[in-house]
Backbone bond lengths (Angstrom), bond angles and torsions (degrees), N, CA, C in turn:
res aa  C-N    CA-C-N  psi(-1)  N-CA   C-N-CA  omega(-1)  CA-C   N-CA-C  phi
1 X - - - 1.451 - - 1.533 108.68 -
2 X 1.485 121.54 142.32 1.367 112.71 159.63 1.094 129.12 -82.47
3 X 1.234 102.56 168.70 1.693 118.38 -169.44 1.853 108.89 -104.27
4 X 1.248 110.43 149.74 1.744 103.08 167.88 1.654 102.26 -29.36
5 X 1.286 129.67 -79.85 1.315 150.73 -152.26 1.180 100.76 -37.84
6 X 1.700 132.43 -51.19 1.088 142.13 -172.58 1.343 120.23 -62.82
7 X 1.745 101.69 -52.67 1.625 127.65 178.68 1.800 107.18 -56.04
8 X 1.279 96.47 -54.44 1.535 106.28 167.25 1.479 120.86 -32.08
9 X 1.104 91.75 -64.13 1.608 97.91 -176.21 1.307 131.23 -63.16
10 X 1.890 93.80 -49.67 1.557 92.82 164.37 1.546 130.29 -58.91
11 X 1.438 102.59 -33.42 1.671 106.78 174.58 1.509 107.92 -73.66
12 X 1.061 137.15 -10.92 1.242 134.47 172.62 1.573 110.55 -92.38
13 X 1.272 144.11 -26.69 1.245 156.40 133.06 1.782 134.10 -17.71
14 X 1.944 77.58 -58.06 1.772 98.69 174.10 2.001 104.16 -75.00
15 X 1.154 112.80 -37.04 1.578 111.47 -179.77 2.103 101.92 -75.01
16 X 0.961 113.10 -24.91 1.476 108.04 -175.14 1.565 115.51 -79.18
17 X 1.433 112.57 -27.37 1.688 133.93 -163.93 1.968 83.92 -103.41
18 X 1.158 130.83 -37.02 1.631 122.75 -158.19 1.758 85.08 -96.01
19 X 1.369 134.44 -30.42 1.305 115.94 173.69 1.696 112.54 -70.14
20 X 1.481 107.66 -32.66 1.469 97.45 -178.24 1.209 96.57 -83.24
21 X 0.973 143.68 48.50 1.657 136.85 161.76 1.544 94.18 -122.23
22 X 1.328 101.11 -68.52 2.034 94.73 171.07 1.525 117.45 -37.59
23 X 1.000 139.69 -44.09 1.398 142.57 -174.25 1.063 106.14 -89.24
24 X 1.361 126.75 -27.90 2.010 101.91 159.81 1.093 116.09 -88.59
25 X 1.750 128.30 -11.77 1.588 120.00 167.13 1.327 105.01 -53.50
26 X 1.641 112.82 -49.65 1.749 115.23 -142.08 1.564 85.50 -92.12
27 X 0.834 141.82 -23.50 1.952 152.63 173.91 1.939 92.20 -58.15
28 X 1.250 107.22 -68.62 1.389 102.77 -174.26 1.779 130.57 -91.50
29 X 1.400 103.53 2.50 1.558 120.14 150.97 0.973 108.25 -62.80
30 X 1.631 128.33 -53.96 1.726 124.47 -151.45 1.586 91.12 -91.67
31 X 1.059 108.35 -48.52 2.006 108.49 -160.26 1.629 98.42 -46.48
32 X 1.804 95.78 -55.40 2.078 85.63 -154.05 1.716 74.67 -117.96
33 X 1.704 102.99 81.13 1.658 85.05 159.81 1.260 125.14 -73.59
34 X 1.660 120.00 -37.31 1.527 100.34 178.78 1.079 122.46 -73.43
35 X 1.193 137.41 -39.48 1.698 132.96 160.13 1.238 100.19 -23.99
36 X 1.575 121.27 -74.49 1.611 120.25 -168.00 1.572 89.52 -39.92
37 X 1.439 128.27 -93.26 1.408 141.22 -158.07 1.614 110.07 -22.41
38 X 1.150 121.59 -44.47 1.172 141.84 -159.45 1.537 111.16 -91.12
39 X 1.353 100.50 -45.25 1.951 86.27 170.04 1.713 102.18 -88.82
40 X 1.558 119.17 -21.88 1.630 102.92 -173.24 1.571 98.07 -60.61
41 X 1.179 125.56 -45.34 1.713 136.07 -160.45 1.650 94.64 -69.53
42 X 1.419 132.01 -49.63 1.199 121.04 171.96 1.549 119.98 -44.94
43 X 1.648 124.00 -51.55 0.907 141.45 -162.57 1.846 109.76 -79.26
44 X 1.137 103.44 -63.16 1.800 100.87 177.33 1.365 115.82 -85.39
45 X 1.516 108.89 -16.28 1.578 100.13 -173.01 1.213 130.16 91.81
46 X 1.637 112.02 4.45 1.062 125.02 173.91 1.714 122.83 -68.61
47 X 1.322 122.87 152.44 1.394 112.92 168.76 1.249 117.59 -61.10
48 X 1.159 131.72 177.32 1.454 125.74 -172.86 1.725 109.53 -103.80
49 X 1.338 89.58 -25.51 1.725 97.65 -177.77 1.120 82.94 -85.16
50 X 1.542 166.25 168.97 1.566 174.69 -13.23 1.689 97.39 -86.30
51 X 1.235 127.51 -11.17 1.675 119.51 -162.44 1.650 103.20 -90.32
52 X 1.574 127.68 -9.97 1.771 133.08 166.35 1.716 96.63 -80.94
53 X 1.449 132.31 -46.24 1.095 113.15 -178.78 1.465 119.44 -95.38
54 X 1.220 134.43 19.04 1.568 141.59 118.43 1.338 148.88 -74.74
55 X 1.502 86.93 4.49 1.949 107.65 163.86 1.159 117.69 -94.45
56 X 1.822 107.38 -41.87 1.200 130.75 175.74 1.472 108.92 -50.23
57 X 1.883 107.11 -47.75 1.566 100.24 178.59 1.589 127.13 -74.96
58 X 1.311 85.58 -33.89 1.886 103.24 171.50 1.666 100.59 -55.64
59 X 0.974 125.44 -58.12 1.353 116.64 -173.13 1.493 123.21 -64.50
60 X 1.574 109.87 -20.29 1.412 130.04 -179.68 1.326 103.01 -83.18
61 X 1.415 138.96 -13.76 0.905 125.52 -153.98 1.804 106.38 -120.40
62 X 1.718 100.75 -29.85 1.218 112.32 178.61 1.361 100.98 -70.87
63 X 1.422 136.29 -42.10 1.355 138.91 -163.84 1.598 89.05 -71.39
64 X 1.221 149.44 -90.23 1.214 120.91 -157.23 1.222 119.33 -71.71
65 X 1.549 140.63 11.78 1.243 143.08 116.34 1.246 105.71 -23.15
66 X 1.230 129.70 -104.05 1.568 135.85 -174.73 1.601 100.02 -28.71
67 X 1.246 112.99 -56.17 1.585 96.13 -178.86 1.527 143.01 -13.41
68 X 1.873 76.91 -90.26 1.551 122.10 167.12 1.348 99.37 -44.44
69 X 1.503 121.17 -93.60 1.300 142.50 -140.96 2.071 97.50 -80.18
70 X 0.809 126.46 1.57 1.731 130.38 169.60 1.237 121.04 -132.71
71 X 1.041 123.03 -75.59 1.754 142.90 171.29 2.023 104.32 -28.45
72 X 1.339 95.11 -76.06 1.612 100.29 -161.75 1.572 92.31 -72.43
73 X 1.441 131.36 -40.82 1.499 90.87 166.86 1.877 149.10 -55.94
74 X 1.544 75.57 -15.28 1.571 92.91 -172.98 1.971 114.54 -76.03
75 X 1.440 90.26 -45.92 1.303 104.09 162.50 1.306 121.31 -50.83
76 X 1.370 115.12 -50.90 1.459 118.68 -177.14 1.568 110.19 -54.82
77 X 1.622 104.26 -49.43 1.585 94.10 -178.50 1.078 127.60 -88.57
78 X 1.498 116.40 -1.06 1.696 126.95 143.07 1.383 127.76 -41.40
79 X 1.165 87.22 -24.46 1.903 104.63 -173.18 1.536 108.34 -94.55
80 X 1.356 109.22 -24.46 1.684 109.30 -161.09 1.928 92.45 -108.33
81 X 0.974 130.78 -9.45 1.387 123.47 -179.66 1.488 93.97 -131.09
């Protein structure tokens, strides 16, 4: 069974590895947006004008992902050990 110490860490691990994933999505959304725009629209078929306000949500959505589901557990067991 694990211990706080363990849980800790790993939840502190999963928020450190899921932020560097957010910051190279939102790093490589903004830098090469039309490249991005242009192969996502090739690939799903999406219009190209709707593909800034589905990054916008993707990115809105991963961030309180990471929140919720990494962050506040980590905190919590920061608090309890």
């Amino acid at each position: 069974m694990l211990g706080v110490n363990e849980l800790t860490t790993f939840f502190g691990w999963c928020t450190v590895i899921n932020l560097g994933v957010y910051l190279f999505s939102a790093f490589f959304i903004f830098v090469f947006k039309s490249f991005t725009i242009n192969l996502h629209s090739k690939i799903v078929g999406v219009e190209s004008s709707e593909l800034p306000n589905m990054y916008f949500q993707f990115l809105g959505n991963y961030k309180i992902g990471i929140l919720l589901l990494n962050l506040t557990p980590y905190i919590a067991l920061k608090l309890m050990g």
